[in-house]
Every structure is written in C-alpha cells, then in structure tokens.
C-alpha positions in Angstrom: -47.9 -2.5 48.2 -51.5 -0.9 48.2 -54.6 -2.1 47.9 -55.6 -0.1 45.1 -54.3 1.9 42.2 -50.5 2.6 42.0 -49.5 5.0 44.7 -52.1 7.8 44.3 -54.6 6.0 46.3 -52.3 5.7 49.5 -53.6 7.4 52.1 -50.9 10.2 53.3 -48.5 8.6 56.0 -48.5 4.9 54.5 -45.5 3.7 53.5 -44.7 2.5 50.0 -41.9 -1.1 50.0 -40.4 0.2 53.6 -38.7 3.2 52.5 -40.9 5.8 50.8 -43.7 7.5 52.9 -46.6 8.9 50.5 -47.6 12.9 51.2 -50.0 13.1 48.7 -50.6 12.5 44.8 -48.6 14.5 42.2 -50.7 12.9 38.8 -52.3 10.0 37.1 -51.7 9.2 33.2 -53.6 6.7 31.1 -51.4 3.6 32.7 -49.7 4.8 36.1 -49.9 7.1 38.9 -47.4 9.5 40.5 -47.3 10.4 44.3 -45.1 12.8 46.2 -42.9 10.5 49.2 -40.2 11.5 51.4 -37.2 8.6 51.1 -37.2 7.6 54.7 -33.4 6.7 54.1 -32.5 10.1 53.1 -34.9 12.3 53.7 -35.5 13.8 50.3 -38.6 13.8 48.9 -39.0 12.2 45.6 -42.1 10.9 43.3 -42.7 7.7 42.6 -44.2 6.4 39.6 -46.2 2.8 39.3 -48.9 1.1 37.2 -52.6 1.8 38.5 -55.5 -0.2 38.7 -55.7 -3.7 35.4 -51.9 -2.2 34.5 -50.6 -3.5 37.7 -51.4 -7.5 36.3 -49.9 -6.6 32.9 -46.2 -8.4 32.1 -46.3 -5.8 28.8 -47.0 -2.4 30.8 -44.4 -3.8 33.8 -41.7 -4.0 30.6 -43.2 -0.6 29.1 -42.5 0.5 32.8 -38.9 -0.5 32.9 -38.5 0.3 29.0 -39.3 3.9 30.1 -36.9 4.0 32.4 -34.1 2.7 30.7 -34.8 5.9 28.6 -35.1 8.6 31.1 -32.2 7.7 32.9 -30.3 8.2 29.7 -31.2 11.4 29.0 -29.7 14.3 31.1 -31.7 17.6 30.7 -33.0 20.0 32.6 -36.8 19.1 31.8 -36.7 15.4 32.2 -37.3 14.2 35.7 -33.6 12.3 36.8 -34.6 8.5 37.6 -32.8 7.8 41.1 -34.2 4.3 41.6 -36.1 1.8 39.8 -37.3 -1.1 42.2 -39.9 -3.8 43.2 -42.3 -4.2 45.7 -42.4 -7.2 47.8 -45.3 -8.2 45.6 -43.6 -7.6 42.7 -44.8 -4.6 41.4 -42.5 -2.2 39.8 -41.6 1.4 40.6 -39.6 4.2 39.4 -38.1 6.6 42.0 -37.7 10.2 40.3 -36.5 13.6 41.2 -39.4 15.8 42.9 -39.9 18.7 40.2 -41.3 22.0 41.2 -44.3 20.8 39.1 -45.8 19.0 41.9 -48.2 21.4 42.7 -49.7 21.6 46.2 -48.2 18.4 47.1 -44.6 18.8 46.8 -43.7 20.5 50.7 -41.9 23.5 51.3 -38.1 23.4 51.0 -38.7 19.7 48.9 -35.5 18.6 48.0 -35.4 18.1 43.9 -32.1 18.8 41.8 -34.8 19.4 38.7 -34.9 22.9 36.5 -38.8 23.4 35.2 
C-alpha cells in the first residue's frame, strides 16, 4: 500500500496492490481519497477509492467502505460511477475500483477509457 493517506498521496508512477498505476489525484471526502490509475492488466484507466489517513485503522469505515459498494454496484445509472472491482491490499486495506468519469478534471488523460455519462 502507501505510506500515507489512501491513494491521493502516491506520488504519480507508483503502483497501487501490483496492478493499478496512480496518474494523479481525482478528490478527497471526509473519510477516503480518489486517484486516477491506469489498470496495468487492461490498460483502462479507472479511479480508485480507499480510506485516508486514522480511517485506514477503522474496522467500521473498512465495512462502511464495502457497505458502499454493495450499493453502487447495484444501481445502474448514467450518474453513478459503475464499481468494476472491489479488492484488498496486501496489507489489508480495502479498495474500490470504479469507472473513470469525465469529472476527473485535469487528471483523467486524453482518450481515458470510462463507459460513464456525466
């Protein structure tokens, strides 16, 4: 994982549980952090979502993490980002793996791959 924050704090280039390689951060919210990757495996670029900074340690925000989730990926519309993934880092802190939305600002790449409608 990192050593600080969720994602956002990765410098650009590092890469996130093997797979997802951090080009810059998308947001931060009261509990977690969001940061543009491109999916080494696929190519695509995606965001991924984790817990920053005393949230990380928490058992009740890793479940609220999960919880949200399990929501989102049962809701199809065209302004809720599709969850692709939901995983672990070798340390064991969790992630979600979400369409890239055209929302990303001056992260998201040209040509970013993202099936999502803003």
């Amino acid at each position: 994982m990192l050593e600080t924050g969720a994602f956002g704090s990765a410098n650009p280039g590092q890469v996130v549980d093997g797979r997802y390689k951090t080009v810059g951060i998308v947001g931060r919210g009261g509990m977690s952090e969001v940061v543009h990757c491109v999916d080494l495996e696929t190519g695509d670029h995606v965001a991924l979502k984790g817990l920053a900074g005393s949230y990380r340690s928490s058992e009740d925000h890793r479940r609220r993490l999960r919880r949200e989730a399990d929501i989102a990926a049962a809701i199809n519309h065209p302004n809720v980002a599709q969850i692709l993934r939901v995983g672990n880092t070798p340390e064991g802190d969790p992630y979600l793996v979400m369409e890239l939305g055209a929302h990303a600002g001056a992260s998201a790449a040209p040509g970013a791959t993202s099936r999502r409608r803003a």
